[in-house]
Structure formats: C-alpha cells, structure tokens
PLY file of the C-alpha trace (Angstrom):
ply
format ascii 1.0
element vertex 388
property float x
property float y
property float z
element edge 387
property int vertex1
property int vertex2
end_header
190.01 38.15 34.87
190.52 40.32 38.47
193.56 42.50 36.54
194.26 45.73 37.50
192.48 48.27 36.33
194.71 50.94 35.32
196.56 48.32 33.53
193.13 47.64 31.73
193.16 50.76 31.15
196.60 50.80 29.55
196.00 47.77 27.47
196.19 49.48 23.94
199.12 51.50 24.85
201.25 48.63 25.83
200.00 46.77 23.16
201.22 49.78 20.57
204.86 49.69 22.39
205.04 45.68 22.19
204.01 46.15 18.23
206.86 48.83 17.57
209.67 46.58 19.43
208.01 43.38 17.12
208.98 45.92 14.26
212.41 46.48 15.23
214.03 43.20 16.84
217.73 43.59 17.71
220.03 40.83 18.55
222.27 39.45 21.70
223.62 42.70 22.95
222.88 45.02 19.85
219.85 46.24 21.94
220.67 49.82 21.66
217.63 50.98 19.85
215.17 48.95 22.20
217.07 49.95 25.82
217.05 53.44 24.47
212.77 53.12 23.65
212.91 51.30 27.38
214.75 54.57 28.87
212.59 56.47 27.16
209.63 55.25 28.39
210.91 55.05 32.01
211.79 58.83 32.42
208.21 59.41 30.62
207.03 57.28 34.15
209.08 59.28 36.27
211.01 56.42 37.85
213.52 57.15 40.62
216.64 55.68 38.74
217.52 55.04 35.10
221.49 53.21 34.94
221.88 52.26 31.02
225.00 50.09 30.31
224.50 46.83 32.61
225.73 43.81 31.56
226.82 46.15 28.73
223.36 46.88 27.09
220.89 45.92 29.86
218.78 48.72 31.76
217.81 48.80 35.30
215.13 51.22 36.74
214.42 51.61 40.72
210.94 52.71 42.04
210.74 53.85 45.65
207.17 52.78 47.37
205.45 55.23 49.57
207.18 54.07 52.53
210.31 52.63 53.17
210.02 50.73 56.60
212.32 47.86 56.75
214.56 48.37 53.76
213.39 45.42 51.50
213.82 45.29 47.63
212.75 43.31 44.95
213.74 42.54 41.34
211.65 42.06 38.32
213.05 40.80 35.38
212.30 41.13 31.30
214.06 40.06 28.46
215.22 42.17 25.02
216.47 40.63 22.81
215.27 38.81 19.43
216.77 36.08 17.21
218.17 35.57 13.47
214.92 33.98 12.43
213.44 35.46 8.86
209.39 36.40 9.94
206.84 34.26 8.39
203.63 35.91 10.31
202.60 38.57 7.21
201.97 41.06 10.48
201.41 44.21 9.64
204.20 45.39 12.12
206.13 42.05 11.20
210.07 42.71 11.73
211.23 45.39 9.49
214.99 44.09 9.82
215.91 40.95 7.52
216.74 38.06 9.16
215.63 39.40 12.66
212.42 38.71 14.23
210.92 38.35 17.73
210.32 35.17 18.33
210.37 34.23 21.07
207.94 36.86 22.60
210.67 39.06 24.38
209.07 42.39 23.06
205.70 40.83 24.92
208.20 40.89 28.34
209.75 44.15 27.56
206.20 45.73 27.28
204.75 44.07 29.87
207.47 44.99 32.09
207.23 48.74 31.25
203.43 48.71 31.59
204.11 47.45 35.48
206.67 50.21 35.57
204.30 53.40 34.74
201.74 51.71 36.74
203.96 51.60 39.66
205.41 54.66 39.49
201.83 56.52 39.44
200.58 54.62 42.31
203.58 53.90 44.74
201.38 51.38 46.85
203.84 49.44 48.52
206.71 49.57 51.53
210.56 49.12 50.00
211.82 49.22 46.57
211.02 47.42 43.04
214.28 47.31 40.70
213.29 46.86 37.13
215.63 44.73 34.85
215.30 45.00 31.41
218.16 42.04 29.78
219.94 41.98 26.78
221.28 38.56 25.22
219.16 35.90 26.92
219.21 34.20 23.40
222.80 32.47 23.88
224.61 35.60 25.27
224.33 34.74 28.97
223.51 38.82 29.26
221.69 37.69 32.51
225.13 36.29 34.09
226.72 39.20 32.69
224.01 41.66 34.38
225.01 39.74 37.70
229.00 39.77 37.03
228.31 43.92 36.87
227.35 43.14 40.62
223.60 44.15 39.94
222.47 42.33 42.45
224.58 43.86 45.29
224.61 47.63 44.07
220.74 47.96 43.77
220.26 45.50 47.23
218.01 43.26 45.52
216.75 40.35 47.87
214.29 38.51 45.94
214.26 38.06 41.69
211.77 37.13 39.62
211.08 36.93 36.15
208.58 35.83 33.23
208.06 34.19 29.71
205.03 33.36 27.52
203.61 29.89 27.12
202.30 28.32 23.96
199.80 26.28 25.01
198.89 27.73 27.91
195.16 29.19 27.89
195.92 33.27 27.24
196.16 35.03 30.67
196.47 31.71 32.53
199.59 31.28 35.30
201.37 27.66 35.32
204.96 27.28 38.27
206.64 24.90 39.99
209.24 24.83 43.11
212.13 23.38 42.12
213.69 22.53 38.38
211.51 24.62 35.96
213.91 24.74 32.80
216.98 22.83 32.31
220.56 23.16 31.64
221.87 23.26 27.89
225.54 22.69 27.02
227.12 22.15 24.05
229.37 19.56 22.66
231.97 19.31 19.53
233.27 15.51 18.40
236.36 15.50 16.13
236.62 11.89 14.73
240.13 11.57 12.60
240.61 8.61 10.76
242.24 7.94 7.34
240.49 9.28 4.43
240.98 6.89 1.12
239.05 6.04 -1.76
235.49 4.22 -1.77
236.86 1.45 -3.52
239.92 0.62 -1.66
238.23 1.00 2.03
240.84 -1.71 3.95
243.32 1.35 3.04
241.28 3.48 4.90
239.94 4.47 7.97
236.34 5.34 7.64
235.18 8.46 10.08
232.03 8.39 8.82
231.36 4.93 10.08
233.34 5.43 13.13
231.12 8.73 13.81
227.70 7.10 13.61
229.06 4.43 15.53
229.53 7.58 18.29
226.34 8.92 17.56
224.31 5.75 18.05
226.50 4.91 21.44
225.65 8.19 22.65
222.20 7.49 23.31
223.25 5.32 25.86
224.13 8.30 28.05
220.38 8.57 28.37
219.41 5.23 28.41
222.17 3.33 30.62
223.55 6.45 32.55
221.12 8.36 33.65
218.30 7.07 36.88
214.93 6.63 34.74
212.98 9.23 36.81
215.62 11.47 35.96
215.48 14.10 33.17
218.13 14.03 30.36
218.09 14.95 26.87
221.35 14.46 23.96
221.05 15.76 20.70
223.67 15.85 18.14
222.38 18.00 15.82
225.41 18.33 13.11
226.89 15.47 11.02
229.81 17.29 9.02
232.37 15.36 6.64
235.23 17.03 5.20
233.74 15.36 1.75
231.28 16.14 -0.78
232.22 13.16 -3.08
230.10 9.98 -3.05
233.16 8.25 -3.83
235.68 9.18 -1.03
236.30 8.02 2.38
236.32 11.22 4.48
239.80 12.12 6.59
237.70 13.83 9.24
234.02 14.01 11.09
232.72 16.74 12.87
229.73 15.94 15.18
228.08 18.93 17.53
225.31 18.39 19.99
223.62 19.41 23.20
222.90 17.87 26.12
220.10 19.33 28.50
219.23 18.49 32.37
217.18 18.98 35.08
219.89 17.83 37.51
222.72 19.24 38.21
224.82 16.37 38.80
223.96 14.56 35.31
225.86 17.54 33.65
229.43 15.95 34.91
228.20 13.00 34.65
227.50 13.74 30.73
230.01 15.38 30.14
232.26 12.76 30.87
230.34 9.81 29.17
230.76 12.07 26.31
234.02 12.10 26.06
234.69 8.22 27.07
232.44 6.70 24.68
233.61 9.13 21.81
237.17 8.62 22.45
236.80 4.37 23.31
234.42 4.34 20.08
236.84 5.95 17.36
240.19 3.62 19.32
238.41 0.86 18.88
238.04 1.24 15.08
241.32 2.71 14.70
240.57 6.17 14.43
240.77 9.06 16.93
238.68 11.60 18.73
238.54 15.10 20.51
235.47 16.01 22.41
235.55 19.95 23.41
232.67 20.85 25.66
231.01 24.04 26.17
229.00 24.96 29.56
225.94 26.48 28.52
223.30 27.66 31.02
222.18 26.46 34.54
219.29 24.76 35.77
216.65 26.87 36.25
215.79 26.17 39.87
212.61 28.23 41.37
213.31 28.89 45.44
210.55 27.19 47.51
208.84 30.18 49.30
209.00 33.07 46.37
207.45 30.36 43.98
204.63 30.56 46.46
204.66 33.95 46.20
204.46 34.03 42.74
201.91 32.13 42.63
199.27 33.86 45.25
200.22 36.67 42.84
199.01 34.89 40.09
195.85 33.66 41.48
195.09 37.10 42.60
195.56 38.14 39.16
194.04 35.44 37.19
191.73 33.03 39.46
193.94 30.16 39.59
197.34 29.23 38.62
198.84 25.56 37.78
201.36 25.32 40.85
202.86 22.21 39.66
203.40 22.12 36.11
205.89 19.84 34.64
209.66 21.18 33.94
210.52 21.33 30.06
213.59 21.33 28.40
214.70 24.52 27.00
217.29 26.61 29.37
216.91 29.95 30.41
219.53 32.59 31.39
217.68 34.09 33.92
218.81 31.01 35.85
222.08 32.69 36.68
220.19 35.39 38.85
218.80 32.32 40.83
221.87 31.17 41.15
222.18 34.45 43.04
219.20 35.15 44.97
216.09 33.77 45.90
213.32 33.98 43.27
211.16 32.22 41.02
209.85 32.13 37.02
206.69 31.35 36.13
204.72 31.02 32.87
201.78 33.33 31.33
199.69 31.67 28.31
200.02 32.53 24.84
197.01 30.71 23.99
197.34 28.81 20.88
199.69 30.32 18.66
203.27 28.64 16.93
205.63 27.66 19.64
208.45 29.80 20.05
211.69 29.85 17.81
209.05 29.17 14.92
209.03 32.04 11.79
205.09 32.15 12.59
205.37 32.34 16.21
203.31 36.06 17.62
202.93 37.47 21.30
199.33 37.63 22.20
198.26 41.24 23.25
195.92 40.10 25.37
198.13 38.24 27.76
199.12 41.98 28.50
196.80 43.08 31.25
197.64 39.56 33.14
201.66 39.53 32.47
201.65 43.75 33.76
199.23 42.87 36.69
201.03 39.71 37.64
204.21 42.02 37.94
202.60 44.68 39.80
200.75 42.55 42.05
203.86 40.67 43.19
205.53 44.46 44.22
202.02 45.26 46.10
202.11 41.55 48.08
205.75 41.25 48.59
206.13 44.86 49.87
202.66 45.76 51.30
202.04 49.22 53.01
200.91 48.44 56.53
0 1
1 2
2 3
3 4
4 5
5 6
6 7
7 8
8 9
9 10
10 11
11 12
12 13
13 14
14 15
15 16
16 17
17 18
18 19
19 20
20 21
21 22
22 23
23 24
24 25
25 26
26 27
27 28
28 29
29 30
30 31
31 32
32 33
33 34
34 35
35 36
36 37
37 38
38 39
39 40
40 41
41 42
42 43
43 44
44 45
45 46
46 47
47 48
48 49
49 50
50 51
51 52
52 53
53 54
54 55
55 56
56 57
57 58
58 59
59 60
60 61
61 62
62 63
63 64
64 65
65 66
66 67
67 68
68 69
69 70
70 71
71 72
72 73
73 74
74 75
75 76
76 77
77 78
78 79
79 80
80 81
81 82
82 83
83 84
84 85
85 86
86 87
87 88
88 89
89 90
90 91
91 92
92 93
93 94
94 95
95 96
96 97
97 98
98 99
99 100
100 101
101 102
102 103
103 104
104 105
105 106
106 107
107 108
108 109
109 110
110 111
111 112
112 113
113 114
114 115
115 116
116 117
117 118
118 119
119 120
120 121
121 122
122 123
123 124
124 125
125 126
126 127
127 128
128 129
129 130
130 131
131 132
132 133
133 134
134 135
135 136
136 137
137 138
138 139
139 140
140 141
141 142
142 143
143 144
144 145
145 146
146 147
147 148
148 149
149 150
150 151
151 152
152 153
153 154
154 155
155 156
156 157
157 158
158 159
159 160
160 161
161 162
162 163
163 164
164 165
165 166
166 167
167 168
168 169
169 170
170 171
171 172
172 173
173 174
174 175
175 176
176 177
177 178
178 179
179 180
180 181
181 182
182 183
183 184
184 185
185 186
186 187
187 188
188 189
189 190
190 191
191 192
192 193
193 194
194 195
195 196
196 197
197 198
198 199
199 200
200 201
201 202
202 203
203 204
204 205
205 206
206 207
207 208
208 209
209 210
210 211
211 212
212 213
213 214
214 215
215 216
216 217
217 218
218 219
219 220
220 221
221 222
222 223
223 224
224 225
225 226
226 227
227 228
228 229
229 230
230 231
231 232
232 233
233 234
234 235
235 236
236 237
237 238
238 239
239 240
240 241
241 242
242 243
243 244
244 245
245 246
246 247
247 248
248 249
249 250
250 251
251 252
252 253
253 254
254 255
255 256
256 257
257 258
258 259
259 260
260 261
261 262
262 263
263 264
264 265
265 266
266 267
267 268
268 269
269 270
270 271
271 272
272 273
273 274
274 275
275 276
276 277
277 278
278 279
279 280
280 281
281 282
282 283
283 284
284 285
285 286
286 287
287 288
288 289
289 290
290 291
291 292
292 293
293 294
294 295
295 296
296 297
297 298
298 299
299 300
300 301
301 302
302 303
303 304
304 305
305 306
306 307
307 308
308 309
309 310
310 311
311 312
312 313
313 314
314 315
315 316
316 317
317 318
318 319
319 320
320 321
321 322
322 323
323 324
324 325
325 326
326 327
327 328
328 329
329 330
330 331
331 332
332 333
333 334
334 335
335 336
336 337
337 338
338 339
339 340
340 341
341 342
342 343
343 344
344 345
345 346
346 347
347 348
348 349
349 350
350 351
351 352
352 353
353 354
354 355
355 356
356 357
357 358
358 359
359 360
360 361
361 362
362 363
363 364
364 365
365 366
366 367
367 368
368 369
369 370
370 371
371 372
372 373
373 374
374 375
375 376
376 377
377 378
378 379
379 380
380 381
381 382
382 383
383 384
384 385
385 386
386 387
C-alpha cells in the first residue's frame, strides 16, 4: 500500500492517541476532554489557527501551504463523539467510562485526522489552505449543522468539504465512493392511538388501541410497498410498541408507536411524511379510535458532489491502488450531510476489515486502516492544492 511515508512512520503514535480517546469516549457535545487532547495535539504540530468552541464543542485548525497563489481552501472533516453503548470488546484500553464506548470508530477519525494534521504542518507541500474540523455530536446532535449555523464555512472560506468513516466489511485500507446519494435521510416519527380502554372481558365496551395500533403498523408498510417507485430507496421502521397497560386482562386507553423512516430521495421524505400521518389517522377513525402523528426531521441525504467525489477518489487510488467508485448507498444517515448541503464535497469509506459492524458492544477501529485513512487525507490537500 503506496501510503505516505512519514505517516508510516507515525503509525504507532497515532495508533497510541486513537487507543487513549477509545479509553475515554464522551458523548454528543460533552467532548471537552477529547477537543481539549485534539488542541493539544494541534499546537504540539504548530498549526496556524486553533478556534475551540464551534458548534459549541467542535475544533477547527487552519494550515497555510507554502504558497498561497490563488486563494483556495479546503475542509477536512472528523468526527468526536461516542455513544451510550456498555463495551463488550475486553480491550485492554476498552472505555473506562460506564455506559460510554466508541463505537462507532470516531476516535479512529479523530486520530486519523490529527495524524494528517502534524504531517501537514511539517511538510507544507501544497498552494492555499487546509481547515481541519474536528465535530462534536454527529451521533443524533446534528453538531455538524450546528458547526455550519456558527457560519464555519464562510469565516474560514472553505470551498470544498470532505469527510470520512470506517467500513465493516470493507478489506482494511481499501477506498469504496459514489457520486450522488451515499447515506440516507433518517427522521423520526411518534403515533398516539386513543381509544377507550375497558376490560378484556367486556371488549364491545371498549375501544381496543392495541388492535387499532397494529392495524397502523401493518398499513404502514404500504408506504414502502404502494408509495414509493420500486427502484427507489425507502426504509420504515417502527421500532416501539408502548401500551399504557401491563395487565393481561385490560384493554389499553392509549398506544404509543415511534419509528423512523430513511431515504435516499429527497422527495420521498414529504411524501412519507404525509402517508404517515393519513394512514395513521384514517386507520384509528375507521375503528373508532383516534390518532396524532408528530414528526421529527432528522438528517439529510447525504449527497456526494460529482467532481470532488472524483477527487476523492484519484486520492484514494493514489493512496491505496484502487478504490470502488461506485459502491452501493446504505441506509444509515450521516450529519456531515449538512456541510454538503453547504458546499461542494464528498464522503467516502476506508475498510475496517472484518470486525462487528458499528453500534455493536464488540465493534473496534482497526489500527491499521491508519496509515491509509491519514494518507488519504493528506493526499487530497497535496492534489487539490498542488504547488506548481
């Protein structure tokens, strides 16, 4: 694998800052301990700029090239933050915090990240200026809209954004993009179903929520089935059932149902949102009983621009031989799609080999998708901004 050298080089040093943030996962925007170690590390680089305190915990870093010719800038982009999963790896730097654990491999961005920022800043081998973003709160915080919203992208000048996550799956090292719809939209849903709550015996005096609700939840899948274009992407999930009964022998007053629904296409969120709400509502009339959707925008489409996907991908190839340029789009939503909402940019996907998918209490970063993940960063600075 053609990585850098002096990120070679670096490999066990990364690896030993990636193992301390695994020890000491924070949550959402409680990152203070972690954006204090990224700081830290940054003004042990000798960086241009440290600002703390984006998007309330996030930090950005700026790192001049040699030259400065026409003025361009470009953004790279790690994550922070952990989630309120108990570890199940029996790591010997396994998360020291109960109930906390990096799972999701955001300590493997963070590191990576850092390791293309001291490389960087010792060589300076490019024309313009890289902005480092280092995000709190990607797990259900939005802390990459709220990075933007502190008008990050127009006080640093940033033209182009781009960002990475570990793959599961994916061969360790190896690069897999695609133009277009990468990750999709999540939002949530909440179904109130009020009926008339009674006793198991005497159900004509009732009406019975619980049969009115998984009358809801079965007409629901219809969304997907008879509402959506078959090439089209769409997934609905309720996830929670929730009487307001614990007796075997009582009709429940009230059901509460929540769920998600997740797209590739913009225009299927409306489109869910109000099928949601019809069939919910016409369902629980129809039986006599009532219901009250509430929905809950979650995050965009992640939707990689056309030319800086190619660029991230010659960086990729450069870096690791070859790169899948086409991979299919999954399901799972991703906050940096809110800076792509604002500039042109692109996310792409390093392998984790074969280890527990994310989210899972066994799930580990592989250290040696390090040298790739640092290079891929550095090499994208060094192509995007070359030094004539």
């Amino acid at each position: 694998m053609p990585v850098k050298n002096r990120l070679a080089e670096m490999h066990d040093e990364i690896t030993k800052w990636r193992r301390h943030l695994h020890a000491h996962p924070e949550l959402m925007y409680d990152v203070h301990e972690t954006a204090a170690f990224v700081a830290e590390r940054l003004k042990e680089f000798g960086v241009d700029e440290i600002t703390p305190g984006i998007g309330k915990t996030g930090v950005v870093a700026v790192i001049r090239g040699r030259q400065d010719t026409h003025g361009r800038v470009i953004g790279l982009r790690a994550d922070m933050d952990a989630l309120p999963i108990e570890e199940a790896t029996g790591l010997d730097y396994a998360s020291t915090v109960s109930g906390k654990m990096h799972a999701c491999g955001h300590d493997g961005h963070t590191s990576m990240l850092l390791g293309a920022a001291q490389y960087l800043a010792e060589t300076r081998n490019f024309d313009g200026t890289a902005v480092l973003i280092f995000q709190p709160a990607e797990e259900g915080g939005a802390g990459g809209l709220a990075m933007c919203q502190d008008g990050m992208m127009d006080r640093w000048g940033i033209q182009e954004v781009y960002g990475m996550h570990n793959m599961p799956g994916l061969p360790v090292g190896e690069f897999a993009i695609r133009p277009g719809a990468l990750l999709a939209s999540s939002d949530e849903f909440e179904i109130v179903v009020t009926g008339k709550g009674g006793h198991a015996a005497a159900p004509h005096d009732a009406v019975d929520t619980t049969l009115v609700a998984s009358h809801i939840v079965v007409a629901l899948q219809s969304v997907v089935a008879r509402s959506v274009d078959p090439i089209k992407r769409v997934v609905l999930t309720v996830g929670t059932f929730e009487t307001d009964s614990s007796a075997s022998n009582v009709i429940a007053h009230t059901v509460r149902l929540l769920g998600t629904v997740r797209t590739l296409d913009p225009e299927y969120r409306t489109i869910a949102e109000e099928r949601v709400r019809r069939i919910a509502e016409d369902t629980a009339s129809a039986f006599g009983a009532t219901a009250t959707m509430t929905w809950t925008p979650g995050y965009p489409v992640t939707v990689n621009s056309e030319a800086e996907t190619g660029y991230a991908a010659e960086a990729a190839a450069a870096v690791a031989g070859k790169v899948t340029e086409n991979t299919d789009p999954i399901m799972p939503s991703e906050d940096f799609a809110y800076m792509l909402e604002e500039r042109p940019g692109a996310y792409i996907f390093v392998g984790n080999g074969d280890t527990a998918m994310c989210h899972h209490p066994e799930y580990n970063f592989d250290d040696d998708a390090i040298p790739a993940g640092c290079s891929w960063y550095a090499e994208l600075v060094e192509r995007r901004l070359p030094v004539a």
